[in-house]
C-alpha positions in Angstrom: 8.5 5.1 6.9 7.7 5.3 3.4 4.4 5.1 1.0 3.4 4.1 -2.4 1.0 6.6 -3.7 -0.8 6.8 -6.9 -1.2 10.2 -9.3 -1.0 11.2 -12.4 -1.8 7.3 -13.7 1.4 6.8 -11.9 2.8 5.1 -8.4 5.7 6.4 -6.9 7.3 5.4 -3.7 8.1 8.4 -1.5 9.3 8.6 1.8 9.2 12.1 4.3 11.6 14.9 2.4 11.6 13.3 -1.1 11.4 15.4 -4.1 10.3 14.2 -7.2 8.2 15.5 -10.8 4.4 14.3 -11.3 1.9 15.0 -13.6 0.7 18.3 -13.8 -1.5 19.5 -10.8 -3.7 22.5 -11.1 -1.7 23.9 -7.9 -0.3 27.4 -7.1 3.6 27.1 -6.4 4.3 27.3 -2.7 0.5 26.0 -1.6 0.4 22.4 0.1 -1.7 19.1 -2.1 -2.8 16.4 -0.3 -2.3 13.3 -2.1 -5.4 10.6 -0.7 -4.9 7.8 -3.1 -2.7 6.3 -0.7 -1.9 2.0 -2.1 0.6 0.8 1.0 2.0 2.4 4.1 5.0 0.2 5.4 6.7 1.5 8.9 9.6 -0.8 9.9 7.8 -4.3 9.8 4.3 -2.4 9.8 2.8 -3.5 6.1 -0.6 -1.7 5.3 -1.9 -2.2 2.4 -4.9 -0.7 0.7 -8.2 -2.3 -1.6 -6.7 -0.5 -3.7 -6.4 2.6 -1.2 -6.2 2.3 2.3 -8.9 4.5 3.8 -8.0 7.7 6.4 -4.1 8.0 4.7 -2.7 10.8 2.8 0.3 11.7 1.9 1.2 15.8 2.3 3.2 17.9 -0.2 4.3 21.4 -0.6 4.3 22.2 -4.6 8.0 23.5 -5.0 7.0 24.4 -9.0 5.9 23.7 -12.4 7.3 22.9 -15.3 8.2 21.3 -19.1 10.7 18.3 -19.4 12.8 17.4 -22.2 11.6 17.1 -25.5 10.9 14.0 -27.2 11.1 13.4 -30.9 8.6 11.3 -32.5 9.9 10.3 -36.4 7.5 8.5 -38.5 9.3 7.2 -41.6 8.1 4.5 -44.5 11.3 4.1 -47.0 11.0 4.5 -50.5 7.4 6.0 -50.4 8.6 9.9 -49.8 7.1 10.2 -46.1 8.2 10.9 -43.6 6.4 13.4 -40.3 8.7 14.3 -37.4 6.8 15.8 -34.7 8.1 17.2 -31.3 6.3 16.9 -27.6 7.3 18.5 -24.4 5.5 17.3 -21.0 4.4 19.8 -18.2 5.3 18.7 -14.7 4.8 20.1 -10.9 7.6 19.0 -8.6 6.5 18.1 -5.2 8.3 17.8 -2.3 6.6 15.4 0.5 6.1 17.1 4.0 4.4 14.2 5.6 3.0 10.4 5.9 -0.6 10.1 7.7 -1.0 6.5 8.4 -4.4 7.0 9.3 
């Protein structure tokens, strides 16, 4: 059984016991998030799928921690007109790990 959920302006597909890095939620580590914005529910050769979200479905996680990823480098640079602006960015994340699929 697995599920395509949205968050963070993002869709994953996750099945039971996956662990994966979303957006940042505004979650203490350890506490349980309930994800609603559920888009398609397949179970064997069971296909729901939502306008966009199926109604009555979430998706449950236990937040495992919270985070920064990499760093990216942004360079900005126009030749022969003495610019150039380098500027540095570092994402925050909370890694989830999915407990559970309610089909609703």
């Amino acid at each position: 059984m697995y599920a395509v959920i949205q968050t963070g302006g993002k869709q994953y597909r996750v099945s039971e016991g996956d662990t994966l890095k979303v957006e940042k939620l505004v979650v203490e580590p350890g506490s349980d998030v309930a994800l609603d914005k559920v888009l398609l529910v397949a179970d064997g050769d069971t296909i729901k799928v939502g306008t966009p979200y199926i109604d009555g479905c979430t998706v449950t996680a236990t937040v495992k921690a919270h985070g920064r990823g990499d760093k990216v480098h942004i360079i900005k640079f126009r030749r022969r007109k003495h610019h150039l602006k380098r500027q540095g960015h570092r994402q925050w994340f909370t890694e989830i790990q999915i407990t559970g699929i309610s089909a609703g």
